[in-house]
VEXMARSE-964763 format. One line per 2 residues: number of its first residue (from 1); their letters; for each residue y, z, x of N, C-alpha, C. Coordinates in pm, 1 decimal, decimal comma. Example, Ala and Ser with C-alpha at 12.3 -4.5 7.8 and 13.67 -1.06 7.14 Angstrom:
2
1) AS) -569,0/780,0/1319,0/-450,0/780,0/1230,0/-330,0/780,0/1320,0  -225,0/708,0/1285,0/-106,0/714,0/1367,0/3,0/787,0/1290,0;
***
This chain:
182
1) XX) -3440,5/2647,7/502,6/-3307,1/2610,8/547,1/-3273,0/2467,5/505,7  -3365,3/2352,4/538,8/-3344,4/2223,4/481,0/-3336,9/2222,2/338,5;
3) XX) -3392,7/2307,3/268,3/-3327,9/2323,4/97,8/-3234,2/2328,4/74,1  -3193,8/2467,3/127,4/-3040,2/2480,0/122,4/-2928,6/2381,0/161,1;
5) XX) -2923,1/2331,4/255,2/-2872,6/2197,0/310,5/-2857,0/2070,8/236,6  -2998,2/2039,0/139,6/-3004,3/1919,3/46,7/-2937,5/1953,7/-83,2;
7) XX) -2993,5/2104,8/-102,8/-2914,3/2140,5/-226,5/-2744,6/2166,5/-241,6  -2701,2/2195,0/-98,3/-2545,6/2171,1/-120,9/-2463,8/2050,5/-94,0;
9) XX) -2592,4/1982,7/-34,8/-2495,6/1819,6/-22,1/-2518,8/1787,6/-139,7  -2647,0/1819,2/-247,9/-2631,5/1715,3/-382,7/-2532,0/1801,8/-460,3;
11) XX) -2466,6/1915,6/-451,3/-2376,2/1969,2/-513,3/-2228,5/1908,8/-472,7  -2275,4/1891,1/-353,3/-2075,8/1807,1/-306,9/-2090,3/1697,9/-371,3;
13) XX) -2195,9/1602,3/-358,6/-2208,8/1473,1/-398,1/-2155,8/1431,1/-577,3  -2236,8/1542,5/-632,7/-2198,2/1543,9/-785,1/-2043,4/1608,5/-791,1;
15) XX) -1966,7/1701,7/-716,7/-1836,6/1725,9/-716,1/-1734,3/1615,6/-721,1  -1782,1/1548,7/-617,1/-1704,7/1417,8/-588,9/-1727,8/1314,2/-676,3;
17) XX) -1809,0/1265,1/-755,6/-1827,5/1164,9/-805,3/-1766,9/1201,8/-965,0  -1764,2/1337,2/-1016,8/-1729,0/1367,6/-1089,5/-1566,6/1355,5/-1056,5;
19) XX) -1558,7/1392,0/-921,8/-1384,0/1423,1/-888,9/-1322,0/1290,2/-914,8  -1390,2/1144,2/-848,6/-1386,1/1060,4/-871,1/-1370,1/967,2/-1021,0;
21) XX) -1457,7/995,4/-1076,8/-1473,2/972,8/-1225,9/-1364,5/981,3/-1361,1  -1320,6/1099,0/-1291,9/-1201,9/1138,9/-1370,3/-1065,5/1118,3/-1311,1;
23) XX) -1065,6/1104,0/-1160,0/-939,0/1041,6/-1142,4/-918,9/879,4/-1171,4  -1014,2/797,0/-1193,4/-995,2/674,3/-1230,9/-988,1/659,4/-1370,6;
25) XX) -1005,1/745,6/-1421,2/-1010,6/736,9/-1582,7/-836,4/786,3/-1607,2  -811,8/899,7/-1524,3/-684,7/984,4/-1536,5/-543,4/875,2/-1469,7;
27) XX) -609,4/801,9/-1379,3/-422,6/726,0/-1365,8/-429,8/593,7/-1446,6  -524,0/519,1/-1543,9/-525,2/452,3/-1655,6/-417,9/509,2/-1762,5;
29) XX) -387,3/635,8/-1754,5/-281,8/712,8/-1855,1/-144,9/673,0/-1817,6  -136,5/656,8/-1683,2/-18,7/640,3/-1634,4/2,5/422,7/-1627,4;
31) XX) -70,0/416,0/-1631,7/-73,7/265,5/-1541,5/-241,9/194,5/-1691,3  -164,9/185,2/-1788,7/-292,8/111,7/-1920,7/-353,9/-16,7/-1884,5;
33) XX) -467,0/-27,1/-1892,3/-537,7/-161,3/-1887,3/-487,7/-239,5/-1993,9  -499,1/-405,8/-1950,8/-443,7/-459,8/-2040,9/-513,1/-593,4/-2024,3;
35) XX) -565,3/-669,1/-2105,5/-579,8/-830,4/-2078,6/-491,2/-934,5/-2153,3  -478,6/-1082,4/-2018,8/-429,0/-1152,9/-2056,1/-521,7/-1280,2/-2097,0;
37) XX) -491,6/-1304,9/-2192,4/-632,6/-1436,4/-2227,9/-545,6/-1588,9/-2236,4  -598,7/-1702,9/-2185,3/-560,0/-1798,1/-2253,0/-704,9/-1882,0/-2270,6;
39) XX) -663,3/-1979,8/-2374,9/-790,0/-2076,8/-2465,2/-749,8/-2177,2/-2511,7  -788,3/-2300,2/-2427,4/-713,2/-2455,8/-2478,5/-828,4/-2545,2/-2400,9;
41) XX) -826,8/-2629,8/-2488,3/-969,8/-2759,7/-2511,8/-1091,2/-2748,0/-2397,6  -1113,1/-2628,8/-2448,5/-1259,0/-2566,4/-2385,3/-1249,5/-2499,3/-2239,4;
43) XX) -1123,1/-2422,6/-2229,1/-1114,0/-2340,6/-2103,2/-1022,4/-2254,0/-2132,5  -1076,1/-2153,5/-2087,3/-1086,5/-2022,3/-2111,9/-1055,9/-1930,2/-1963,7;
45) XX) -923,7/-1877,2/-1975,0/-930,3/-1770,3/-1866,6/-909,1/-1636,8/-1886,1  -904,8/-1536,4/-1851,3/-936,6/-1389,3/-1873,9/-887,8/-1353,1/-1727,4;
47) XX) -758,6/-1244,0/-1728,2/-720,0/-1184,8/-1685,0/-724,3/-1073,1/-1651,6  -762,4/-945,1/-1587,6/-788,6/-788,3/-1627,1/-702,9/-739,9/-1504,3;
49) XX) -603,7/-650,0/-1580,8/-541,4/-551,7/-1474,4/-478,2/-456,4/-1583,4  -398,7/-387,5/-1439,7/-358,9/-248,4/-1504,3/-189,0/-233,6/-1517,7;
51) XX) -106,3/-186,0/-1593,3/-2,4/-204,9/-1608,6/83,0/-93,2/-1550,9  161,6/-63,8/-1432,7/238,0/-0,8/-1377,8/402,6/25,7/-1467,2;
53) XX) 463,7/92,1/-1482,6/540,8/151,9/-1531,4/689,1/99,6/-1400,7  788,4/85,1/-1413,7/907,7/45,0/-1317,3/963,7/187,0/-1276,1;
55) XX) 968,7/293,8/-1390,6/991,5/415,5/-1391,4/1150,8/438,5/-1299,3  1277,5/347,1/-1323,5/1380,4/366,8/-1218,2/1339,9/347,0/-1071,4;
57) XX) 1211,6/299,4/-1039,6/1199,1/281,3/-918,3/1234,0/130,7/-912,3  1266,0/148,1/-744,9/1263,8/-40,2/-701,3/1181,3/-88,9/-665,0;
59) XX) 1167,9/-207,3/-774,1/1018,4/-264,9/-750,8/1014,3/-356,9/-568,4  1083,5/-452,4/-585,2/1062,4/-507,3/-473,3/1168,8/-519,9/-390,9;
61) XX) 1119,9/-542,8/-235,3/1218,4/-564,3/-142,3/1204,5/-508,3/-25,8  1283,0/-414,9/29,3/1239,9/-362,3/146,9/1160,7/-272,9/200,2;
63) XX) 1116,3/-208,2/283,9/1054,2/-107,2/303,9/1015,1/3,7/214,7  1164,2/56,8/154,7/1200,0/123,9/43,9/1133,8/112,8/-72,9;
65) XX) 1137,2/-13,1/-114,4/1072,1/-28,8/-271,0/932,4/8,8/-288,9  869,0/-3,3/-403,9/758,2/16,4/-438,3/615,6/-46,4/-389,3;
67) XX) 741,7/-206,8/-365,6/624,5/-342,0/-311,2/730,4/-414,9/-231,4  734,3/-363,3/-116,5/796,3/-425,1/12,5/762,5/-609,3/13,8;
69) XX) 872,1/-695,2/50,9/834,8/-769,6/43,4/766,3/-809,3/173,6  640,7/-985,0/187,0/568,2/-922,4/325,8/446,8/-866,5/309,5;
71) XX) 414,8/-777,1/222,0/328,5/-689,7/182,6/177,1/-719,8/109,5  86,5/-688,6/133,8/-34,6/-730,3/32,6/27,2/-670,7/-136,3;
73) XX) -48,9/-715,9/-223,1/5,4/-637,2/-358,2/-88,7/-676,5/-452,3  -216,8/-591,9/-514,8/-291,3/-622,8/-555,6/-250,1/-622,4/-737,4;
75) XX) -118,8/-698,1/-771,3/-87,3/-733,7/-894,1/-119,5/-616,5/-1023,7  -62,8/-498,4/-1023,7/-127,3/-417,0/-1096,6/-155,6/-292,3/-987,7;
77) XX) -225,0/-188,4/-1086,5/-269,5/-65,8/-1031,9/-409,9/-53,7/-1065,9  -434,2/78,8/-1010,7/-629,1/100,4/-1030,4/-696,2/-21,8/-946,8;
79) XX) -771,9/-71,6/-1059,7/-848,0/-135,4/-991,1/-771,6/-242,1/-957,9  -894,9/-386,7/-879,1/-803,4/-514,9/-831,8/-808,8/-596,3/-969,5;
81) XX) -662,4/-674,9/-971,0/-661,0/-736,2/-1065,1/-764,7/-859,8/-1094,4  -846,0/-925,3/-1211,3/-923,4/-974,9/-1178,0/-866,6/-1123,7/-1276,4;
83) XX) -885,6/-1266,8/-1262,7/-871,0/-1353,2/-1265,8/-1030,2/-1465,8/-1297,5  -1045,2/-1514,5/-1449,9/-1195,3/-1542,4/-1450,6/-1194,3/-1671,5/-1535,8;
85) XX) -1230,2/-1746,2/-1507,7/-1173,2/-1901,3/-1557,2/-1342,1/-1979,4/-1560,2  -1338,1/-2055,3/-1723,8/-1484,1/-2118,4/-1703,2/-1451,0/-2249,2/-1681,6;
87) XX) -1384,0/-2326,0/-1605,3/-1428,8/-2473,8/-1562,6/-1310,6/-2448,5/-1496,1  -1317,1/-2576,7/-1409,8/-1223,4/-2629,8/-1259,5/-1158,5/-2642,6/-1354,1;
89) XX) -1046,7/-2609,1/-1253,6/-878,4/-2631,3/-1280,3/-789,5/-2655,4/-1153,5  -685,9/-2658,2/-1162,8/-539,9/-2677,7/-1095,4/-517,6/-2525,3/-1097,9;
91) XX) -524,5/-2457,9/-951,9/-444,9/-2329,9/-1006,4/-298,3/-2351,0/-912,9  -149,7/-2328,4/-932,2/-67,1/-2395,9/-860,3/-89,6/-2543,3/-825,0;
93) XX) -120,8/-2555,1/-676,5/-203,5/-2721,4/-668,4/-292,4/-2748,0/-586,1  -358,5/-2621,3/-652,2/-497,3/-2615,0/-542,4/-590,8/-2605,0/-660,3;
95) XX) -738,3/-2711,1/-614,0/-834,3/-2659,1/-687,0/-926,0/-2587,4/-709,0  -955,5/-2545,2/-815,6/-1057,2/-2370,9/-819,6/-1169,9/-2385,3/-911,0;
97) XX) -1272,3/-2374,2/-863,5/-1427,2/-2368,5/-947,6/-1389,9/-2209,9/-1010,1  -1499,0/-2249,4/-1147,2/-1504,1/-2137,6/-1222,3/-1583,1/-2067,2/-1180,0;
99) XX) -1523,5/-1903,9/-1220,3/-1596,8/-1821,0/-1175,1/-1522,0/-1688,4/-1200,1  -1548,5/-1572,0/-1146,7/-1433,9/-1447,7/-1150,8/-1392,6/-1405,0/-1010,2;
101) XX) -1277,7/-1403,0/-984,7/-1169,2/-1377,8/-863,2/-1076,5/-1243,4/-840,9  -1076,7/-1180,8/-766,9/-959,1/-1087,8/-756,1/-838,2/-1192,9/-701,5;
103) XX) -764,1/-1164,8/-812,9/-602,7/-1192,1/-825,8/-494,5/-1108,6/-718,1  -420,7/-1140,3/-623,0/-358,4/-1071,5/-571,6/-230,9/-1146,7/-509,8;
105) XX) -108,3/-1062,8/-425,9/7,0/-1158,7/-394,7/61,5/-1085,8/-295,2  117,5/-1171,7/-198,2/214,8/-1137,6/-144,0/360,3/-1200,0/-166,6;
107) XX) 455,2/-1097,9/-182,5/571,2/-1095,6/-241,2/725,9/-1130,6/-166,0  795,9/-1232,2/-161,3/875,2/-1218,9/-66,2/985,8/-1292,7/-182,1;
109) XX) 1122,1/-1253,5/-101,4/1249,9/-1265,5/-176,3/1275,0/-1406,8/-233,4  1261,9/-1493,2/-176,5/1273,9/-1636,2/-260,5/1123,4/-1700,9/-320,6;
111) XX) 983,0/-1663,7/-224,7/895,8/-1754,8/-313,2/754,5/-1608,3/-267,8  675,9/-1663,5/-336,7/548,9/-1555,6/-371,2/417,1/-1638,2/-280,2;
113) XX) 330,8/-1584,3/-238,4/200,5/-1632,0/-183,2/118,4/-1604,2/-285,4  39,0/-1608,5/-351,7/-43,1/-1634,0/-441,8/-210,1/-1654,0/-409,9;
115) XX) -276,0/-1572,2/-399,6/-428,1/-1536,3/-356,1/-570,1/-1544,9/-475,6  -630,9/-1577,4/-447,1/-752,9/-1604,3/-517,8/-863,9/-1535,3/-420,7;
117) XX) -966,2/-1430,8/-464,1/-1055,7/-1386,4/-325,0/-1189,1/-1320,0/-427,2  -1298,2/-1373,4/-328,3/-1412,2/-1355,2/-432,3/-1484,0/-1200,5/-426,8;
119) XX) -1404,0/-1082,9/-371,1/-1407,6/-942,5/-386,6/-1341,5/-884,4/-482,0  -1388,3/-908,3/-632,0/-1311,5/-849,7/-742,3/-1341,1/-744,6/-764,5;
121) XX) -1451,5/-704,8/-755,7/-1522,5/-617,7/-794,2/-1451,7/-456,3/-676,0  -1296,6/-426,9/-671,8/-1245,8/-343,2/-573,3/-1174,1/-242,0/-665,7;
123) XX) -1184,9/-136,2/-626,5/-1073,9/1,1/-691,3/-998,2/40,5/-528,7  -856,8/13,3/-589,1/-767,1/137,9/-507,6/-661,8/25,5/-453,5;
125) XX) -565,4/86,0/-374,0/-474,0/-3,9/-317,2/-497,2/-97,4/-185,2  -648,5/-107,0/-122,2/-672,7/-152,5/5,5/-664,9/-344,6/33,6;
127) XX) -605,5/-344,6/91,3/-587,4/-523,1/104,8/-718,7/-573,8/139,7  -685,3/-682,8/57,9/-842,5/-771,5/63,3/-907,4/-844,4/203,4;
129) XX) -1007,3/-835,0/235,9/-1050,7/-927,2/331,7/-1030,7/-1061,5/335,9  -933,0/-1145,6/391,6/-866,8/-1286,6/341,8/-992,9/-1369,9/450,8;
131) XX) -1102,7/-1304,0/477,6/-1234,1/-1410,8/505,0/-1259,1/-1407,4/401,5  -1251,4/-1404,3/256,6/-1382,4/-1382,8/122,7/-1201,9/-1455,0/44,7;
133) XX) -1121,7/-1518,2/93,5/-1022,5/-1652,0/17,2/-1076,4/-1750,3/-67,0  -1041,6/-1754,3/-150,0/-1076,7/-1876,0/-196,8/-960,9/-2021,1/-199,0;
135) XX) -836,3/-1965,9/-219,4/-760,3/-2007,4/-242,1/-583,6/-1953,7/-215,4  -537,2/-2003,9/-197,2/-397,5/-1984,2/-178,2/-294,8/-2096,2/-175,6;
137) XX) -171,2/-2032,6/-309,1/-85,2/-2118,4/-321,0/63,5/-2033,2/-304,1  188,1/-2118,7/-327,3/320,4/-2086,8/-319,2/364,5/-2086,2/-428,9;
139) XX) 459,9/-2043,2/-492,7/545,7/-2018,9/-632,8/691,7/-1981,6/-602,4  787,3/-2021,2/-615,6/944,0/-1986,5/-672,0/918,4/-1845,6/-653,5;
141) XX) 961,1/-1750,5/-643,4/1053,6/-1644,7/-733,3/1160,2/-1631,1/-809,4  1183,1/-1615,4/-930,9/1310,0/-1584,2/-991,6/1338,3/-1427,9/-1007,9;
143) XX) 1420,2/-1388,0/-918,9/1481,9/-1285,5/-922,5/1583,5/-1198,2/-1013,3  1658,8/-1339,5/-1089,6/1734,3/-1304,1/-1227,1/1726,9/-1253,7/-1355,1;
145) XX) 1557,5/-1267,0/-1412,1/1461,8/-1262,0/-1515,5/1504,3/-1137,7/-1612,0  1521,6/-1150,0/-1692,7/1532,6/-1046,1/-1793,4/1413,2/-903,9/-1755,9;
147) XX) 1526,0/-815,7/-1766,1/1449,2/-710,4/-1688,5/1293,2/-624,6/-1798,4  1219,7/-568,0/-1734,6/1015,6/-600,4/-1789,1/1035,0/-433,4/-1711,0;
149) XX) 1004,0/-334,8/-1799,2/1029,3/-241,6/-1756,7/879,6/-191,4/-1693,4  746,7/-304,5/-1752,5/608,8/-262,9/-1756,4/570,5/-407,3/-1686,0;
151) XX) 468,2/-396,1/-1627,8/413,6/-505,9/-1532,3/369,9/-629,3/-1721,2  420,6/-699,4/-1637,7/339,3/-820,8/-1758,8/284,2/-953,7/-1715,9;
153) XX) 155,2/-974,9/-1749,9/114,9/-1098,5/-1752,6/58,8/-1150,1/-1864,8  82,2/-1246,9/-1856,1/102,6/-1348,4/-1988,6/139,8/-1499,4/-1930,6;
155) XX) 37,9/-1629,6/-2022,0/60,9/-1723,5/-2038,4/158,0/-1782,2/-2137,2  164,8/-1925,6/-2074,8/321,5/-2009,1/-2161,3/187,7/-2048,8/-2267,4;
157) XX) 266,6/-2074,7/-2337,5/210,5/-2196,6/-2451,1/199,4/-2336,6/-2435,7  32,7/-2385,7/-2469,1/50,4/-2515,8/-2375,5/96,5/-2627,4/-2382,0;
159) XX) 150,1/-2746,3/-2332,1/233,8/-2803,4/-2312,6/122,1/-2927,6/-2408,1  181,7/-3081,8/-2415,9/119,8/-3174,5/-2457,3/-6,2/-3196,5/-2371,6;
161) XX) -37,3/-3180,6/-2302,2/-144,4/-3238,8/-2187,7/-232,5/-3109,5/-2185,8  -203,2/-2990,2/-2195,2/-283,5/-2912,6/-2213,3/-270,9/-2808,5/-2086,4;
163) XX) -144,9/-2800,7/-2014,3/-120,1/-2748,6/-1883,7/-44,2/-2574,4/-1909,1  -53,0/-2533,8/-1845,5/7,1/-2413,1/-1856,0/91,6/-2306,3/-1754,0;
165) XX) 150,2/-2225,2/-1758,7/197,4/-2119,7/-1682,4/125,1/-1963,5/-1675,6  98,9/-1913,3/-1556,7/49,5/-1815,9/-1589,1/194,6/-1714,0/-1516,1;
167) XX) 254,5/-1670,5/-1599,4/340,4/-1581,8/-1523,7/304,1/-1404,9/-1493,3  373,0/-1377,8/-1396,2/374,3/-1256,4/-1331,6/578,4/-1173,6/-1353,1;
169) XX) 575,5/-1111,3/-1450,5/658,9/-1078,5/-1465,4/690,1/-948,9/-1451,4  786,7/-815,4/-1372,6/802,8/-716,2/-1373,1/928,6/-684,7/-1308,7;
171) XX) 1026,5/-579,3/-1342,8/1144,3/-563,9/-1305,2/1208,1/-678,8/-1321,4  1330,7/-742,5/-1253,5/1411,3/-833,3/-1269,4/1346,8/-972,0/-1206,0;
173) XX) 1216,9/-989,7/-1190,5/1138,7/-1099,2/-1088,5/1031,6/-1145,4/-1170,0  1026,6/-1276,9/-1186,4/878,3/-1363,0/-1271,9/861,7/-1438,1/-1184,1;
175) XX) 728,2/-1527,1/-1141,9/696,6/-1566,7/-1097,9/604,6/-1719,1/-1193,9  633,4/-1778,6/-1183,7/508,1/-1916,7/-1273,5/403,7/-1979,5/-1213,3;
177) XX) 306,7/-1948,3/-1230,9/199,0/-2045,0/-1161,7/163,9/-2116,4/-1252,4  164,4/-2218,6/-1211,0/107,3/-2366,5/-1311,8/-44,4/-2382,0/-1320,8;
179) XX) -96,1/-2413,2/-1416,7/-247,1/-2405,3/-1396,0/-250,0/-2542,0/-1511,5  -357,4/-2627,5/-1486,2/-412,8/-2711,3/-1525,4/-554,1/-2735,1/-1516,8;
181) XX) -632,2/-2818,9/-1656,1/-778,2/-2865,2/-1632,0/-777,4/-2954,3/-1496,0  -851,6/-2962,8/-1429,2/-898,6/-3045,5/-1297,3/-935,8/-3217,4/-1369,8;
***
């Protein structure tokens, strides 16, 4: 009887992991991985997330939308977006040791919260444990932005000093975070 028992839990077990396997591979079709890189006088950051589609939906705002403002929003789909920088910097105007971070935000109508948290390593939509913070800053919203029918992130080009923007752009809303060497 205990055979039988071990042998159909290792049959669910391999069901699921297989079930698993292929649904994380399968909404990458819908929502493409994508990286954002920047590289200026020996620092280096690396971005990894997944790119959501606007699809006529409303991205942000109330209850209604896609990403209520208020809301956790792990920047992207699938997995958590991840954020990986080799030397101190300025991220907004807080400072951040190198290392790799899950990237995440909360979203509200005039300015953005902006999260740094050392649980990158996450799949799915579940809000982060804000004991494992590293960091948190504020940003503008611009709501006017030339409309981004696909989630985009992407850096500015760097300035004389070597400073930069990391923007968060999707639907009619960008966001700039300033980042600098420390």
């Amino acid at each position: 009887m205990k055979k039988k028992i071990l042998i159909g839990i290792g049959i669910f077990l391999v069901v699921v992991i297989a079930f698993l396997t292929w649904f994380r591979s399968n909404t990458k079709s819908h929502s493409p991985a994508a990286i954002a890189n920047y590289t200026n006088n020996g620092l280096t950051i690396n971005i990894s997330y997944c790119k959501p589609y606007k699809k006529g939906r409303i991205i942000f705002g109330d209850e209604t939308s896609l990403q209520p403002y208020g809301k956790y929003w792990r920047i992207g789909a699938n997995e958590a977006t991840t954020f990986e920088t080799n030397k101190d910097i300025l991220f907004g105007n807080v400072e951040l040791k190198p290392g790799k971070y899950q990237l995440y935000a909360v979203p509200g109508a005039e300015s953005w919260e902006i999260y740094l948290n050392t649980e990158w390593d996450r799949w799915g939509a579940m809000e982060a444990d804000h004991k494992t913070d590293v960091l948190k800053t504020s940003v503008l919203a611009n709501n006017n932005a030339e409309m981004e029918e696909q989630l985009l992130l992407n850096f500015d080009e760097p300035d004389s000093l070597g400073n930069t923007n990391l923007n968060i752009h999707w639907d009619k809303t960008i966001v700039n975070i300033p980042i600098s060497l420390k």
